[in-house]
C-alpha positions in Angstrom: -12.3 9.5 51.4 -14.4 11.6 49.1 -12.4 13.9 46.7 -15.0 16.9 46.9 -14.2 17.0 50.7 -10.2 16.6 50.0 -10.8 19.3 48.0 -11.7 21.9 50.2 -9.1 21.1 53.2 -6.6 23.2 51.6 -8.6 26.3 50.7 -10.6 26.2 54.1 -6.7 25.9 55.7 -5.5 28.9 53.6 -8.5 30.8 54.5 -8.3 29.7 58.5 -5.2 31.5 58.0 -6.1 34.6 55.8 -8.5 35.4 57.9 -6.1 36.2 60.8 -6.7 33.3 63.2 -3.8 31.9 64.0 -5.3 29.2 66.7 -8.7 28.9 66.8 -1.9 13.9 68.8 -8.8 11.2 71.2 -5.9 9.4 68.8 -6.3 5.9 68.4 -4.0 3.4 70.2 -3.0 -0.3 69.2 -1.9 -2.8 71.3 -1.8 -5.6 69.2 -4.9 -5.5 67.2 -6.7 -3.5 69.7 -6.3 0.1 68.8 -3.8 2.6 70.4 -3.1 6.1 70.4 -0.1 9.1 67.6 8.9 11.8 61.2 8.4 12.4 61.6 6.4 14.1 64.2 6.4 16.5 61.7 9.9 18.8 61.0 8.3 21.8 61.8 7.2 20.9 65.7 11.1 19.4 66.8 14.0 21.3 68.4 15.6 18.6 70.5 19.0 17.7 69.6 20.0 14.7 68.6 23.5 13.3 67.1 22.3 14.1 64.2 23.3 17.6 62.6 19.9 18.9 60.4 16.2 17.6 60.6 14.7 14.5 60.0 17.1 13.9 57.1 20.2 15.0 58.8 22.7 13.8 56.0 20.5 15.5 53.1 21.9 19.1 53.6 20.6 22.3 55.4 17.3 22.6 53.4 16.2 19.9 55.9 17.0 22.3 59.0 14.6 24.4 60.2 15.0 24.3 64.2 18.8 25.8 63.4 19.7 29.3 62.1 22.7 29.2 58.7 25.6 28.7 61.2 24.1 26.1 63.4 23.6 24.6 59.9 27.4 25.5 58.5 28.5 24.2 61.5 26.6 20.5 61.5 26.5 19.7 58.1 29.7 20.7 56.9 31.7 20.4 60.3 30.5 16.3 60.5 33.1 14.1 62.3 36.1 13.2 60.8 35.4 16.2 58.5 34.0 13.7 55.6 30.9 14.6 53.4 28.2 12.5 53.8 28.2 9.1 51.7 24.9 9.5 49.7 23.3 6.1 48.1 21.8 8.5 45.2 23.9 11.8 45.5 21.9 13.7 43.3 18.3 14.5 43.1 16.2 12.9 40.2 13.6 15.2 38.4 14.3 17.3 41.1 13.4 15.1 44.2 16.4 14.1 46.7 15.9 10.2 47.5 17.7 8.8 50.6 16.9 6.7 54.0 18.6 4.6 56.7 18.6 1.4 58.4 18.4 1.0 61.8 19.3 -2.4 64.1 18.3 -2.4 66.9 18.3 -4.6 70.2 16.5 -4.7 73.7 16.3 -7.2 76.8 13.0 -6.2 77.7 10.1 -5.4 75.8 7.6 -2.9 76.8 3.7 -3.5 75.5 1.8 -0.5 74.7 4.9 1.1 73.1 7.5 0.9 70.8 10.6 -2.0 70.9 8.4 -4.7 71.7 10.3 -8.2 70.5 12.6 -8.3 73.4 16.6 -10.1 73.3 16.5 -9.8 68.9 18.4 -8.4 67.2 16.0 -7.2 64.6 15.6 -4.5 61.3 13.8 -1.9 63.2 13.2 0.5 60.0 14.5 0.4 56.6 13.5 3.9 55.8 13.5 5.2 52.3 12.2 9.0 51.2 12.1 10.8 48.4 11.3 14.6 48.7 11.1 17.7 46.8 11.1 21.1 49.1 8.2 23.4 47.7 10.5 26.6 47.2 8.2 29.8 47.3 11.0 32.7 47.4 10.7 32.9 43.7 6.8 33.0 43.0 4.5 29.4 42.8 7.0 26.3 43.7 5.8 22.7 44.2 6.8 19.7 46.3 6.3 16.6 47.9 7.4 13.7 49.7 6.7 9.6 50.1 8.0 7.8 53.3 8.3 4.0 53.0 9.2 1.6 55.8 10.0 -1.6 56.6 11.0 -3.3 59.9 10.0 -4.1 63.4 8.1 -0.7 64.1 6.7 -0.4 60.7 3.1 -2.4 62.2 3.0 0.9 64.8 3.5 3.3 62.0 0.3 2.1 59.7 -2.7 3.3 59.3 -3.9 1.8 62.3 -7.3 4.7 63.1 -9.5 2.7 60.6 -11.0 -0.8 60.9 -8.5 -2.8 59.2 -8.3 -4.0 56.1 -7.4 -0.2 55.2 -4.8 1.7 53.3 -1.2 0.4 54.9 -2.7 -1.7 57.9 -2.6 -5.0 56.7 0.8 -5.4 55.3 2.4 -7.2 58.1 4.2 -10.3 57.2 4.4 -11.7 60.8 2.1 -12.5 64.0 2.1 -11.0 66.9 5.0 -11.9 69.4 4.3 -14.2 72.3 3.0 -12.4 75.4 3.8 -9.4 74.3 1.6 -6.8 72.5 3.4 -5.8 69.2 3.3 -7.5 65.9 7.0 -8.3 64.5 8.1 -7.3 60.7 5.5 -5.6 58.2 5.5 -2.1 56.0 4.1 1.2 56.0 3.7 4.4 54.4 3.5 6.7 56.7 3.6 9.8 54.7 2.3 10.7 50.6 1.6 14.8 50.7 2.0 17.2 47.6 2.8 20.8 48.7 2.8 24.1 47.1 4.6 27.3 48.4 4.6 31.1 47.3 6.4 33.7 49.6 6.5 32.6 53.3 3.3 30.4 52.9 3.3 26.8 52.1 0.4 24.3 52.0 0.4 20.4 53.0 -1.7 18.5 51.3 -2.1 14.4 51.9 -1.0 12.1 54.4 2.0 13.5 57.1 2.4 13.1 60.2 1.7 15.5 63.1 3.1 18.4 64.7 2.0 17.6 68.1 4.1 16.8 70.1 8.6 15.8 70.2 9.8 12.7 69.8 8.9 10.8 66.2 8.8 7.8 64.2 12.0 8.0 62.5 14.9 6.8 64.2 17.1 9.9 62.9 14.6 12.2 64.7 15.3 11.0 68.8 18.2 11.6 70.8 17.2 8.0 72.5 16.7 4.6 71.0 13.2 3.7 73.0 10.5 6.2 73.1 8.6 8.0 75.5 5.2 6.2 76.9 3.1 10.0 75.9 4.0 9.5 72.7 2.5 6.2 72.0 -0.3 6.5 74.0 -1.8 9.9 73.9 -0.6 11.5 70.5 -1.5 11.3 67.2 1.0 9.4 64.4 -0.1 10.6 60.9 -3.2 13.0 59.6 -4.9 12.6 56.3 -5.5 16.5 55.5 -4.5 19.9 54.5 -1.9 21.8 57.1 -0.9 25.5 56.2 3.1 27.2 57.9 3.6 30.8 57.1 6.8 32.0 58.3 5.5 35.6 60.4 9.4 36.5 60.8 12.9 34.6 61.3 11.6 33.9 64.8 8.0 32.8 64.1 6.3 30.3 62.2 2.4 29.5 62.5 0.3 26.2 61.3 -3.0 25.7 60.9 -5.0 22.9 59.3 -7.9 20.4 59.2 -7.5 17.0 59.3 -10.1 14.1 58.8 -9.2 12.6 62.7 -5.8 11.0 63.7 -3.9 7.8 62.0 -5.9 6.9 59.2 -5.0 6.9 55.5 -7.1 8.5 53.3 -10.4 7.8 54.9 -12.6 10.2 56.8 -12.0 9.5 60.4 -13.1 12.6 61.9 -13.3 16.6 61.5 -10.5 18.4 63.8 -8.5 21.5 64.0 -4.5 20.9 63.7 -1.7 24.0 64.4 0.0 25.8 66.4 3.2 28.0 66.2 6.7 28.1 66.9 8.5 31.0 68.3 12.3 31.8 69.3 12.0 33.8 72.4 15.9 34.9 72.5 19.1 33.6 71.6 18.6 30.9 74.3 15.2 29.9 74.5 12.7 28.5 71.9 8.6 27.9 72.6 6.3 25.3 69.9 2.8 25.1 70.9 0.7 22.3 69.3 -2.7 21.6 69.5 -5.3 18.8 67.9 -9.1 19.6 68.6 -12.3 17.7 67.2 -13.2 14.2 66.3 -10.5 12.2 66.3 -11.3 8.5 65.4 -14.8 8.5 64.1 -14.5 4.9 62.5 -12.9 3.7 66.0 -15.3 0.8 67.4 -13.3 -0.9 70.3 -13.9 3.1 72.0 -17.0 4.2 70.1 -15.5 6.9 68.7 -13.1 9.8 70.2 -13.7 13.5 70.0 -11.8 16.0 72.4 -8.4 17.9 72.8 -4.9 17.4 72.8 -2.7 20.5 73.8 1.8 20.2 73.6 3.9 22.5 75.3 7.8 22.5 74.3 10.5 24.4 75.4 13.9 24.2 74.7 17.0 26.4 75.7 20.7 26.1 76.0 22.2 26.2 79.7 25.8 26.5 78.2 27.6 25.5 75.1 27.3 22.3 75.6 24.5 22.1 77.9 20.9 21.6 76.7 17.4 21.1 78.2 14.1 20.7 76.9 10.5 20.9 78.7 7.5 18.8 77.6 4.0 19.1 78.4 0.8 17.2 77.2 -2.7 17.3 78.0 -5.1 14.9 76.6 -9.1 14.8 77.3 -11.0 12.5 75.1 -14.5 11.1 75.3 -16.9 8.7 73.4 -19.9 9.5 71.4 -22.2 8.1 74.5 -20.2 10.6 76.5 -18.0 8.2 78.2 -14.5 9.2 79.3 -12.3 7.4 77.1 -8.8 9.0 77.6 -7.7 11.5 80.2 -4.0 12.2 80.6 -1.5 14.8 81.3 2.3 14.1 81.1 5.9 15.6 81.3 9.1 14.7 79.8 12.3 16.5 80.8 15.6 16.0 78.6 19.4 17.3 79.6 21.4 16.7 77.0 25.3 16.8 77.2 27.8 17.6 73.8 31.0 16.0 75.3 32.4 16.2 71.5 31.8 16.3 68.3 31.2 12.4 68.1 29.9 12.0 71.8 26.8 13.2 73.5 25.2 12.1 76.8 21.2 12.5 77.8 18.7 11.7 80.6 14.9 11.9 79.8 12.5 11.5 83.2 8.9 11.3 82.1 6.2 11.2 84.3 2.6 10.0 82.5 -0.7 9.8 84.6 -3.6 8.4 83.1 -7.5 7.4 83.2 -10.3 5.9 81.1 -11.9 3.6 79.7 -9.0 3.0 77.1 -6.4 2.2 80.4 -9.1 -0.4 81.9 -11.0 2.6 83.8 -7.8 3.1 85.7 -9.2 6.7 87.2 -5.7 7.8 88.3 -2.4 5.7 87.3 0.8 6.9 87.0 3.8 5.8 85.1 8.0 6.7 85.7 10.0 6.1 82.9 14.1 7.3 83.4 16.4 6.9 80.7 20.0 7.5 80.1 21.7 7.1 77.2 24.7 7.7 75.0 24.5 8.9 71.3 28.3 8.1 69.4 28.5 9.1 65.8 31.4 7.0 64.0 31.1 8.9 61.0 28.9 11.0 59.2 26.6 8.7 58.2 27.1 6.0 61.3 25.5 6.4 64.3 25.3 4.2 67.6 22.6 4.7 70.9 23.1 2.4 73.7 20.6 3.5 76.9 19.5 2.0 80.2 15.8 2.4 81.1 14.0 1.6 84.2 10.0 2.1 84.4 8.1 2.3 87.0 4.1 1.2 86.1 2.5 1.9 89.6 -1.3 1.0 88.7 0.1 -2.0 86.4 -1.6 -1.0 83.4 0.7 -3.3 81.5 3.7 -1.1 80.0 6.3 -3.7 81.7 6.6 -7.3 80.3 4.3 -9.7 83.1 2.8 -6.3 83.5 5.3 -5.7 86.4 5.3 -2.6 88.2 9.1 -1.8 87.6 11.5 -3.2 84.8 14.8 -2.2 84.2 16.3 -2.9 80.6 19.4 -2.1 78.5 18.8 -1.7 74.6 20.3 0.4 72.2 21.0 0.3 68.1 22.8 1.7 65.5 21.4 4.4 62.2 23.1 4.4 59.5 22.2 6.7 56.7 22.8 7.0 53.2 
């Protein structure tokens, strides 16, 4: 990465944004050592509910909780279970930045390539996740801020920086080889995110390594609802962005982003020029809208493809059919193609979420996705289609304890390879427990 062009990214974000335009997750994907495509997605693009109460660091307080109004926030960080604070490892913060994490075990009888939860029937340290953060607080003038994520575990070797040529950055700090007849690498670490960011007023600016907006499920474990992850989000979104992303808060309803990144999943390294934002937007009481988009040259230093340059497009929305009733809406678009103008990745996909509060300790879900795919990344498959139906139960013990068993069947119809023997239908149980501190 060169610092003079660093440099710029936050004052050509700013004036993307000062100059009124408020518009204007192809990635790279790994399987094995073969690239692949995507806390976070990042805070500011997630509304689904999960058991947890606030954000991606549901135990750190409200600050962490911006998909919830001061109530919603009263009510789930205060209210937890049992009516018990949170047990914090560090309770308080340390030249002002609040340090925390989790551990998360988890366990699966079948693996699925291509994805996440790959070492199948092991029980196995999934992510040891430790933060520290400081919120850059503009309400009183110039404040400053920043975060570092470090993991360790079985999905660290997904979360690296995986869009440039290894040896780069986090991508060769594995510790063990890839699992037998399966793609997926077992125990290694990352560093997924390292971003200063400054804030004055309702404008803040993102500077560094973070991962994306696009899309809604994430990395972290304390981000889902369910314990395996969609196939979208592996395969056509973007992880992490090395580059400068602006929010400015229009009202209490809206929030805009806009930024340029150098490609998708690389750390500190030019791997492309693209546009990243968006916005958020309540539309009522009911109903929220995030739209997210990623457009340009996404993995420049990708050689297995050529190179990737195109657009990625999200669609979320999320209301509340009654009290305890909610539903989310997911839409992606992907179009990628090489330098030599080949058709690397074309896909469009749909997840649909209905998520149940029984209690304040229980909640049920279903998630139906349906992914269709082409290119030359999926074999020149010119039309495949992949099911994927999952239900699972999120249990909170406590308020730091949290358990998610599921049962997932997926249905692979052009055997691209996301079943184990690339099958075209598996059917698996896993589940885990979070517990955060």
């Amino acid at each position: 990465m060169k610092l003079s062009k660093f440099s710029v990214m936050a004052l050509l974000s700013a004036m993307t944004f000062c100059g009124g335009s408020a518009m204007a997750q192809a990635p790279v994907v790994r399987a094995g050592d073969a690239y692949r495509s995507s806390a976070t997605k990042s805070e500011y693009s997630r509304v689904i509910p999960t058991a947890y109460s606030c954000g991606d660091t549901p135990v750190s307080g409200c600050s962490d909780c911006p998909t919830c109004d001061d109530s919603a926030c009263d009510a789930g960080c205060d209210g937890l279970p049992g009516g018990d604070d949170p047990w914090k490892l560090i309770p308080d913060p340390i030249a002002g930045f609040t340090l925390g994490g989790w551990s998360n075990v988890g366990y699966h009888t079948k693996g699925n390539p291509n994805s996440f939860n790959t070492l199948p029937n092991n029980v196995q340290l999934q992510q040891q996740w430790f933060y520290a953060e400081k919120i850059a607080d503009g309400s009183k003038g110039l404040g400053w801020g920043g975060r570092i994520d470090y993991l360790y575990g079985t999905d660290a070797p997904d979360t690296q920086a995986f869009g440039i040529t290894a040896p780069h950055f986090d991508s060769t700090w594995d510790n063990t080889s890839i699992a037998a007849g399966l793609q997926g690498s077992g125990y290694g670490h990352a560093m997924p995110q390292l971003y200063g960011e400054v804030a004055m007023g309702d404008l803040s600016v993102k500077m560094g390594r973070f991962f994306t907006i696009v899309g809604n499920e994430v990395v972290q474990a304390t981000g889902n609802f369910f314990y395996s992850r969609q196939f979208m989000f592996y395969n056509a979104e973007p992880f992490t962005h090395t580059g400068a992303l602006t929010t400015y808060k229009v009202s209490d309803d809206t929030q805009l982003f806009n930024g340029y990144v150098m490609g998708w999943d690389s750390g500190f390294r030019d791997n492309g020029d693209a546009y990243l934002g968006g916005f958020k937007h309540k539309l009522n009481d009911t109903w929220t809208a995030i739209y997210s988009s990623c457009i340009g040259r996404f993995g420049d230093s990708n050689v297995a493809t050529n190179g990737e340059k195109g657009q990625i497009h999200s669609v979320i929305l999320t209301g509340t059919l009654s009290d305890k009733l909610t539903y989310i809406s997911q839409v992606d678009m992907l179009l990628t193609d090489s330098r030599t103008g080949t058709r690397v990745r074309n896909t469009f996909g749909t997840n649909q979420y209905l998520i149940y509060k029984v209690s304040d300790k229980i909640s049920l879900g279903q998630r139906f996705e349906w992914f269709n795919y082409g290119g030359s990344f999926f074999n020149n498959v010119s039309n495949g289609d992949l099911y994927n139906y999952t239900l699972g139960i999120n249990y909170r013990q406590n308020a730091n304890l949290v358990f998610r068993p599921e049962i997932r069947q997926v249905w692979d119809q052009s055997r691209f390879g996301f079943n184990e023997g690339n099958k075209s239908s598996q059917l698996a149980f896993g589940g885990d427990m979070v517990f955060t501190f």
